[in-house]
C-alpha positions as a LaTeX table, in Angstrom:
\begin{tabular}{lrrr}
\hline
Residue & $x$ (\AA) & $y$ (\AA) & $z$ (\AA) \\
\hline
Unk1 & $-8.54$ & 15.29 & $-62.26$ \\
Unk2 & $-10.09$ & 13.68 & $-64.84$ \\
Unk3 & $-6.57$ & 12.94 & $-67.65$ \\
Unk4 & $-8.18$ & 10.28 & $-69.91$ \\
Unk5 & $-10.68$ & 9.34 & $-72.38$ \\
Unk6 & $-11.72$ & 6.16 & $-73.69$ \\
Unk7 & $-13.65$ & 5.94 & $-76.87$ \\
Unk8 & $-15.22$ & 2.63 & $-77.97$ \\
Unk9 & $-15.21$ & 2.38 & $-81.71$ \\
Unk10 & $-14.62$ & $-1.12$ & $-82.93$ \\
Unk11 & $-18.53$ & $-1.51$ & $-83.68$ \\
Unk12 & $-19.76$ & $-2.24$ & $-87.56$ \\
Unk13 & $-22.35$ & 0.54 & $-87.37$ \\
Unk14 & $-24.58$ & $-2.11$ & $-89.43$ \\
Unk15 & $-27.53$ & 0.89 & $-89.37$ \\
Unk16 & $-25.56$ & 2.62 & $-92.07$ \\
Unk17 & $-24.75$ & $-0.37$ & $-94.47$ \\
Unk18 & $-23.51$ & 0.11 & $-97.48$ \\
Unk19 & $-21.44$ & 3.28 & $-96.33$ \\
Unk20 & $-20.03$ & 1.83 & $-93.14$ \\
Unk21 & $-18.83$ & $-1.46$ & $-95.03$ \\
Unk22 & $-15.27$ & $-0.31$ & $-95.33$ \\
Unk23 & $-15.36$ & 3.40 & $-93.57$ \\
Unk24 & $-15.70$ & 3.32 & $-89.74$ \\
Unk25 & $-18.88$ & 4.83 & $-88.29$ \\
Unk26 & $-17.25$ & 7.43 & $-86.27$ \\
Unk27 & $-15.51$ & 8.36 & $-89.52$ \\
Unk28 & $-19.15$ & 9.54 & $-90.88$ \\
Unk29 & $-18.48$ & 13.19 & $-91.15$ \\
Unk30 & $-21.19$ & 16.15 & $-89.66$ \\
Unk31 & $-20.86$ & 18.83 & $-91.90$ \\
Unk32 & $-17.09$ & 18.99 & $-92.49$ \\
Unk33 & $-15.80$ & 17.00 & $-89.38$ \\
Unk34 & $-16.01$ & 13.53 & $-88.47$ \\
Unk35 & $-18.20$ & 12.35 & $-85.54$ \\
Unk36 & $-15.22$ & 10.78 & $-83.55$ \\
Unk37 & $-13.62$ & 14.66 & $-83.89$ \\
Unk38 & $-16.03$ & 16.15 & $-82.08$ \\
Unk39 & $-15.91$ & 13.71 & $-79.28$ \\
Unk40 & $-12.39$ & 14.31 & $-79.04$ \\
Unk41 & $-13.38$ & 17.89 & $-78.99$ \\
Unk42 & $-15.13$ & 17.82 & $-76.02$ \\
Unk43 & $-12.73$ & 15.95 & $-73.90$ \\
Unk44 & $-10.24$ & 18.70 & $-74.44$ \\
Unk45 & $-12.73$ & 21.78 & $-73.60$ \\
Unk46 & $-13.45$ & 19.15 & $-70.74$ \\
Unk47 & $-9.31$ & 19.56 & $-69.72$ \\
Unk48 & $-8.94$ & 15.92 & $-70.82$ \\
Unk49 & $-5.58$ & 15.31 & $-73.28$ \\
Unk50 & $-5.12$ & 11.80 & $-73.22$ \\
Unk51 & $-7.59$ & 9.93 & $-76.16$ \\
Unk52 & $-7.96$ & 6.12 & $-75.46$ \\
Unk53 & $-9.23$ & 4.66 & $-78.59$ \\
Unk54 & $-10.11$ & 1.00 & $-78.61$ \\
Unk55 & $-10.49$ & 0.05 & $-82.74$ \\
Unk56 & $-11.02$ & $-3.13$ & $-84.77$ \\
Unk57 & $-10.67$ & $-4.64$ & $-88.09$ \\
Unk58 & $-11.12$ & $-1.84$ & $-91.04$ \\
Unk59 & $-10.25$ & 1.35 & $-88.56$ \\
Unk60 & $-7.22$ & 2.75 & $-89.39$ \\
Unk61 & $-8.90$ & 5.77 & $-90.71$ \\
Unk62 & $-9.55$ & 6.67 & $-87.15$ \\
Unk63 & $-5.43$ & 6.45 & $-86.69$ \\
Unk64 & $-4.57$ & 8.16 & $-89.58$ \\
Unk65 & $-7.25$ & 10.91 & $-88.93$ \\
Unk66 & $-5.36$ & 12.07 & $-86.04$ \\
Unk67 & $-1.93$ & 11.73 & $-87.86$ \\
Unk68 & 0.22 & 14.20 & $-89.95$ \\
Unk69 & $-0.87$ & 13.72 & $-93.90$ \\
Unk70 & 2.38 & 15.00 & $-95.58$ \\
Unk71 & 1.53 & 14.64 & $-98.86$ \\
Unk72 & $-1.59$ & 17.17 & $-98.28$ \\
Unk73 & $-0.14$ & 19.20 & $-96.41$ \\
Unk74 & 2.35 & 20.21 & $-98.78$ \\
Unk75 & $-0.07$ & 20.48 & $-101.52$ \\
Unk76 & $-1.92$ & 23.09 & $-99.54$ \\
Unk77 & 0.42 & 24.95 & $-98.00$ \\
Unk78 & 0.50 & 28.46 & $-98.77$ \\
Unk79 & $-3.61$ & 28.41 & $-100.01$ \\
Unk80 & $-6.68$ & 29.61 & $-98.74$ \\
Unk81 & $-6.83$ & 25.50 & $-97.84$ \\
Unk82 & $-4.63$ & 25.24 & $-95.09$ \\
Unk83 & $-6.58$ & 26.81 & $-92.69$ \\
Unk84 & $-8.85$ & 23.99 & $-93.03$ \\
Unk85 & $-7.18$ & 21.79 & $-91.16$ \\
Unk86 & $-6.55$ & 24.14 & $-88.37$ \\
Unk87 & $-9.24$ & 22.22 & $-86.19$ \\
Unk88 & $-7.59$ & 18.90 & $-86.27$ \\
Unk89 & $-4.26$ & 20.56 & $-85.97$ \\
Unk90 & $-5.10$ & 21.77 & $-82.55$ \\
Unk91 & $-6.02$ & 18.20 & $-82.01$ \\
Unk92 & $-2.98$ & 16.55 & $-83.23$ \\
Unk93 & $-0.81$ & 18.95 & $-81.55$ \\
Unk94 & $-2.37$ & 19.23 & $-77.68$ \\
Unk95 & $-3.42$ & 15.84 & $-77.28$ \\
Unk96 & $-2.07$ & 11.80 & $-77.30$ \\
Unk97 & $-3.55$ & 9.26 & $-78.96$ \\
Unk98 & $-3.01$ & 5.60 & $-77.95$ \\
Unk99 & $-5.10$ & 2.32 & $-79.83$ \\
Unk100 & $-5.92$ & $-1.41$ & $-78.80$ \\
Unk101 & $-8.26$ & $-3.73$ & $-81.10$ \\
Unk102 & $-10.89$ & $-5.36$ & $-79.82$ \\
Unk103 & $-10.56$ & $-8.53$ & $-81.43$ \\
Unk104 & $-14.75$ & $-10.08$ & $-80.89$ \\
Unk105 & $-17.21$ & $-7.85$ & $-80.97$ \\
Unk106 & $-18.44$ & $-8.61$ & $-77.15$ \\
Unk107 & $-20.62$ & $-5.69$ & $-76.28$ \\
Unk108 & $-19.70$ & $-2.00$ & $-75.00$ \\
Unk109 & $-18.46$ & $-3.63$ & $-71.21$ \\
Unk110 & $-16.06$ & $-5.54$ & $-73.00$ \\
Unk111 & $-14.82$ & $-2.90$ & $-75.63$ \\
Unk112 & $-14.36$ & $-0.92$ & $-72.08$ \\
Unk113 & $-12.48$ & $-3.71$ & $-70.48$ \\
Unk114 & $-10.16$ & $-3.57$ & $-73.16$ \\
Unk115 & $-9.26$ & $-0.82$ & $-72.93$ \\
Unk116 & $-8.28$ & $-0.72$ & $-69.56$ \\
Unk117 & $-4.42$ & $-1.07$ & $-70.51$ \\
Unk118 & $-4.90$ & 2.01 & $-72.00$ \\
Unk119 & $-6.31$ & 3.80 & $-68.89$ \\
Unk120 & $-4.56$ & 2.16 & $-65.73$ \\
Unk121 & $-6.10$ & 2.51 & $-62.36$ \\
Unk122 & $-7.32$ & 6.27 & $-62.22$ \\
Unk123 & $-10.86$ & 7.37 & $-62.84$ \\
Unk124 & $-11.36$ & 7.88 & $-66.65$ \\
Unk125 & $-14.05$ & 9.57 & $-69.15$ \\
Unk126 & $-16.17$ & 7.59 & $-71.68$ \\
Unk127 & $-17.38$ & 9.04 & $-75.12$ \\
Unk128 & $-19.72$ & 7.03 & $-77.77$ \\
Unk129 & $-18.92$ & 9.01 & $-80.65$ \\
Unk130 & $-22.34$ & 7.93 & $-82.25$ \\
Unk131 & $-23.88$ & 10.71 & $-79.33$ \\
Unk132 & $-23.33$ & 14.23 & $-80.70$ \\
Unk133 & $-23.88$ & 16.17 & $-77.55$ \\
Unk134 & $-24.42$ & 19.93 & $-77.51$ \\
Unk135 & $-23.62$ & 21.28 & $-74.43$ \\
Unk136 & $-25.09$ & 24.65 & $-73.10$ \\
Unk137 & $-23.31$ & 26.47 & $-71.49$ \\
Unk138 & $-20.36$ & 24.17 & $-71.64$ \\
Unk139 & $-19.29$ & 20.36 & $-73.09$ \\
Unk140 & $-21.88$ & 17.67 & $-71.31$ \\
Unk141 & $-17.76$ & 16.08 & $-70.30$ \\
Unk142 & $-17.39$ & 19.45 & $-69.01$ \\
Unk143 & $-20.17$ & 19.56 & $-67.00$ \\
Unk144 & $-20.00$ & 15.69 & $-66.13$ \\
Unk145 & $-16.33$ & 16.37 & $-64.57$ \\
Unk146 & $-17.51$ & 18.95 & $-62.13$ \\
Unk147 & $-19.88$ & 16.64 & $-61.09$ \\
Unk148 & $-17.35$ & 13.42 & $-60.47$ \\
Unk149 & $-15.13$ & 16.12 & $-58.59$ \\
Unk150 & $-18.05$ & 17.04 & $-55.97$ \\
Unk151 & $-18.98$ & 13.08 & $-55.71$ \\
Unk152 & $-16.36$ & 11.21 & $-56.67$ \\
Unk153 & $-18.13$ & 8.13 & $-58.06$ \\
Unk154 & $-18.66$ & 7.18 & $-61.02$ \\
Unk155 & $-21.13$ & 9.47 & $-63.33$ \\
Unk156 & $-23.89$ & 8.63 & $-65.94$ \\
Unk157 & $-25.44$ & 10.83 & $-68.39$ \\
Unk158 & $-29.01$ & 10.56 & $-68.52$ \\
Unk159 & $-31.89$ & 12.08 & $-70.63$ \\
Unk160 & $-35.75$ & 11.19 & $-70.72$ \\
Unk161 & $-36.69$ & 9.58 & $-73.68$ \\
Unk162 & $-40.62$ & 8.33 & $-74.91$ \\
Unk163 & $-41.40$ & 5.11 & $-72.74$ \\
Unk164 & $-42.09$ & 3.69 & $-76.47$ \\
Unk165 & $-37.81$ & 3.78 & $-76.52$ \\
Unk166 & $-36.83$ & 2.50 & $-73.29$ \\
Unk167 & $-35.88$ & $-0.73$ & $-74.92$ \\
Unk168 & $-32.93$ & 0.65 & $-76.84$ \\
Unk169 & $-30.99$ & 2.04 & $-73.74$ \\
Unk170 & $-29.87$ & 0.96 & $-70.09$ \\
Unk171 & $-32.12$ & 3.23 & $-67.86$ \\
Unk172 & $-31.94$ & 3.72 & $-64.38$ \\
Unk173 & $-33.96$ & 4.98 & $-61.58$ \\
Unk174 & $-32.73$ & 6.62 & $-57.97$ \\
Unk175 & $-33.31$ & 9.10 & $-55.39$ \\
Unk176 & $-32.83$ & 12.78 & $-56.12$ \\
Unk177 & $-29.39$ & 14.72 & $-54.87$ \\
Unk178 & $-30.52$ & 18.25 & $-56.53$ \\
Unk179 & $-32.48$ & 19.09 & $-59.43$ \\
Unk180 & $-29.98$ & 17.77 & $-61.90$ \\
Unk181 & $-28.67$ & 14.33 & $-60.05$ \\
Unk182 & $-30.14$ & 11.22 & $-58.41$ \\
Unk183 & $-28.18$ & 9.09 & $-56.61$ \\
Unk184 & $-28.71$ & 5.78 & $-59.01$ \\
Unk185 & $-30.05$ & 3.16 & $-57.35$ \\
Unk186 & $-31.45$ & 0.66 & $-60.01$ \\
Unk187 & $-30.32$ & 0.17 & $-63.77$ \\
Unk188 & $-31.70$ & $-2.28$ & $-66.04$ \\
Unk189 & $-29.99$ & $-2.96$ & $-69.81$ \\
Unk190 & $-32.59$ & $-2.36$ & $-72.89$ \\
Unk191 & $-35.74$ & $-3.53$ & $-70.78$ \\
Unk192 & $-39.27$ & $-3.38$ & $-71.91$ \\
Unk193 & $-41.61$ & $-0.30$ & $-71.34$ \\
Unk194 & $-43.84$ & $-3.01$ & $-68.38$ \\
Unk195 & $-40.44$ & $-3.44$ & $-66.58$ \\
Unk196 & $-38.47$ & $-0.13$ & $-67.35$ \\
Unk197 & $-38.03$ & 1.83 & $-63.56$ \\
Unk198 & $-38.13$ & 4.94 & $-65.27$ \\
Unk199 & $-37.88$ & 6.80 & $-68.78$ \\
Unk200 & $-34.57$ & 7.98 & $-67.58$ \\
Unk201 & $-31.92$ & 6.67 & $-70.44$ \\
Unk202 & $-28.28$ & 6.76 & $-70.17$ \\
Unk203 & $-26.65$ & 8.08 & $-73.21$ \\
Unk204 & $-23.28$ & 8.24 & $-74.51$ \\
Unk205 & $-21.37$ & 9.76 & $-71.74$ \\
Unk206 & $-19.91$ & 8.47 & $-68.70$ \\
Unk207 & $-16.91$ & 8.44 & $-65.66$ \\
Unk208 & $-15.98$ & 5.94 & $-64.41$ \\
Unk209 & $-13.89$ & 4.60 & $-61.25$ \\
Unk210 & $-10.89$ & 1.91 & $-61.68$ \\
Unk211 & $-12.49$ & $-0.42$ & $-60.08$ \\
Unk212 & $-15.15$ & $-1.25$ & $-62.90$ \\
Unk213 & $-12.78$ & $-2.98$ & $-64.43$ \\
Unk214 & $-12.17$ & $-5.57$ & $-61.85$ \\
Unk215 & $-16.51$ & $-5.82$ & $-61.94$ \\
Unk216 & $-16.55$ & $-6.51$ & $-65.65$ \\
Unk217 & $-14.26$ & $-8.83$ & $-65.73$ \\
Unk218 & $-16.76$ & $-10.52$ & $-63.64$ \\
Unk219 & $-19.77$ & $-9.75$ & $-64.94$ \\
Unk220 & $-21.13$ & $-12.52$ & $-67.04$ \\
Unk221 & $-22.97$ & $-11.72$ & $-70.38$ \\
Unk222 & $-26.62$ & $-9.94$ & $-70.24$ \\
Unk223 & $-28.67$ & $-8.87$ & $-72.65$ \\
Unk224 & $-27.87$ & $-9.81$ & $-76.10$ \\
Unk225 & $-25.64$ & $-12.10$ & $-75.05$ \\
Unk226 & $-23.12$ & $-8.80$ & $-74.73$ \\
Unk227 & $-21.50$ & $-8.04$ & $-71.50$ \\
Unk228 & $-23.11$ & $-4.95$ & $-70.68$ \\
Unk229 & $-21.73$ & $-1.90$ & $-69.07$ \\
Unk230 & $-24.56$ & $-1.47$ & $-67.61$ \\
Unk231 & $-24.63$ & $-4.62$ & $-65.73$ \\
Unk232 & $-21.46$ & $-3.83$ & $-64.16$ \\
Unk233 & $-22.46$ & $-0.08$ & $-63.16$ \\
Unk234 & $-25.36$ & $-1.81$ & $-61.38$ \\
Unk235 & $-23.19$ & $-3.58$ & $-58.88$ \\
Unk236 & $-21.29$ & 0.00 & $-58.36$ \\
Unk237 & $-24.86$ & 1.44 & $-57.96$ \\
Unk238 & $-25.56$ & $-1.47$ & $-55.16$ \\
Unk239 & $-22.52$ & 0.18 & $-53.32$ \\
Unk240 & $-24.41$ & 3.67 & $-53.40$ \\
Unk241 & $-21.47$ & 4.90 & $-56.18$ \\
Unk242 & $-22.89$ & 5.42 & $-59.25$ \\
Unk243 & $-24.34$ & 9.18 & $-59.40$ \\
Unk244 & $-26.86$ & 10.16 & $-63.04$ \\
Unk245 & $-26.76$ & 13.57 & $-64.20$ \\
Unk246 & $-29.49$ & 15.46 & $-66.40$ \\
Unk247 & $-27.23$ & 17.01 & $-68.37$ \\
Unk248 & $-27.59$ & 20.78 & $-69.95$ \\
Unk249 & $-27.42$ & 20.54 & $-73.62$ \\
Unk250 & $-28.72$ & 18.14 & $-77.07$ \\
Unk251 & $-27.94$ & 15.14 & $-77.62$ \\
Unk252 & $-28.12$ & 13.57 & $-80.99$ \\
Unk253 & $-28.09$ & 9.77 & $-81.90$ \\
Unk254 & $-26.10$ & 9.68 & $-84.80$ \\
Unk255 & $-25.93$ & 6.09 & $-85.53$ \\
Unk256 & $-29.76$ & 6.57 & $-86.81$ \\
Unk257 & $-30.13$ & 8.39 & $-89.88$ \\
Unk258 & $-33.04$ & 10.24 & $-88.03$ \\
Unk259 & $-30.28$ & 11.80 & $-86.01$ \\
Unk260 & $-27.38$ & 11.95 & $-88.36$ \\
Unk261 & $-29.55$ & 14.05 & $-90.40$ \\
Unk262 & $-31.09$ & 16.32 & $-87.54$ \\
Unk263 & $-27.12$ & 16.73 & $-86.30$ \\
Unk264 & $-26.12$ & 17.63 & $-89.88$ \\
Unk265 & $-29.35$ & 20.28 & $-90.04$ \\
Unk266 & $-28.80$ & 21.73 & $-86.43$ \\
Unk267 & $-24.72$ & 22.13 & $-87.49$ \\
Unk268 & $-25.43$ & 23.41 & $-91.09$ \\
Unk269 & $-27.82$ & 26.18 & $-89.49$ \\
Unk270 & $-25.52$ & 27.28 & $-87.00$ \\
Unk271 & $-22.41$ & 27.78 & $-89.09$ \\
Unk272 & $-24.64$ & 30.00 & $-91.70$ \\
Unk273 & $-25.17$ & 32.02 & $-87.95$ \\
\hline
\end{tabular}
């Protein structure tokens, strides 16, 4: 069983300066919700009710998002309003929500590291609110949890992307389980399209065992000078225990404006549906 969720959200999301000076990036909202919503979202279809949020300077919107707000509440009580809250409600009112800063901004293996006080030693789930996923039928978490429960390793989301933008993911390459996994068997961080091992990207989306955390804090800076998830997931996949999974569903990379937009277009046309 799959009980928490850690969400990494102490980046600047510099690709949308001016408007993510002060407001945090996974406060930018798709249609009438914010982006880090609909991550939390999909961890609870996935059964998943504890939120692990690792924040940094300038955040607290993400805090207060998931708070009671008295004040409006009482101004719209009784209206047509209030119902528009219901969504966050549910939110608020099923699920906990703990917070840790991540004081440098180190790269995405040391936003997870810190938030291992947060998690513990138990298998956890990892959302980058930036990556709207779609899921069809269900949540990509959803479907990601069903397969950690028949391998019980840890689990990568992976899509094929153009090999013109392998350089802006970790990808990976392995041997095929079924039509949907591979059993992963090399991962390289951002590499060029000459040295990438496939066109197969991780995105967004991941479980992950305890004992990654124990690998990262071992795992010396990559690419970027970041320490890289991805680095550590390659020892893992060394072990034969990292298992990628084409996923059923859209993703969208919202921390482009190519793909905020397309997510705002694709959401806007299915709630005129």
């Amino acid at each position: 069983m799959i009980r928490k969720c850690l969400f990494p959200a102490a980046g600047y999301g510099t690709r949308f300066l001016p408007a993510t000076k002060v407001m945090p990036k996974e406060m930018l909202p798709i249609l009438d919700r914010p982006l880090i919503q609909y991550g939390v979202e999909e961890a609870m279809e996935a059964g998943i009710k504890n939120m692990a949020i690792v924040t940094g300077r300038g955040k607290r919107a993400l805090e207060d998002h998931f708070d009671v707000n008295y004040e409006l509440e009482h101004q719209i009580r009784g209206t047509s309003k209030a119902s528009l809250l219901t969504s966050i409600d549910k939110l608020i009112e099923n699920c906990t929500f703990s917070y840790t800063r991540q004081i440098a901004m180190l790269g995405l293996g040391h936003a997870i590291l810190t938030g291992e006080p947060l998690i513990g030693k138990e298998p956890f789930a990892v959302v980058l609110a930036d990556d709207l996923c779609v899921g069809s039928p269900k949540g990509v978490l959803s479907q990601m949890v069903e397969i950690y429960e028949r391998h019980k390793c840890s689990v990568v989301a992976v899509e094929e992307v153009p090999m013109t933008e392998v350089h802006k993911y970790g990808v990976i390459a392995g041997t095929p389980i079924d039509e949907d996994t591979l059993q992963v068997s090399q991962m390289i961080e951002k590499p060029a399209a000459d040295q990438a091992p496939s066109n197969l990207a991780i995105i967004g989306r991941y479980i992950l065992t305890p004992d990654i955390f124990d690998i990262l804090e071992a795992t010396k800076a990559g690419a970027g000078g970041e320490i890289q998830l991805t680095d550590a997931l390659r020892t893992q996949a060394e072990q034969g225990k990292v298992v990628a999974y084409k996923f059923k569903g859209q993703r969208f990379d919202c921390g482009s404006p190519s793909g905020f937009v397309a997510a705002t277009n694709h959401f806007y046309h299915l709630s005129r549906r």
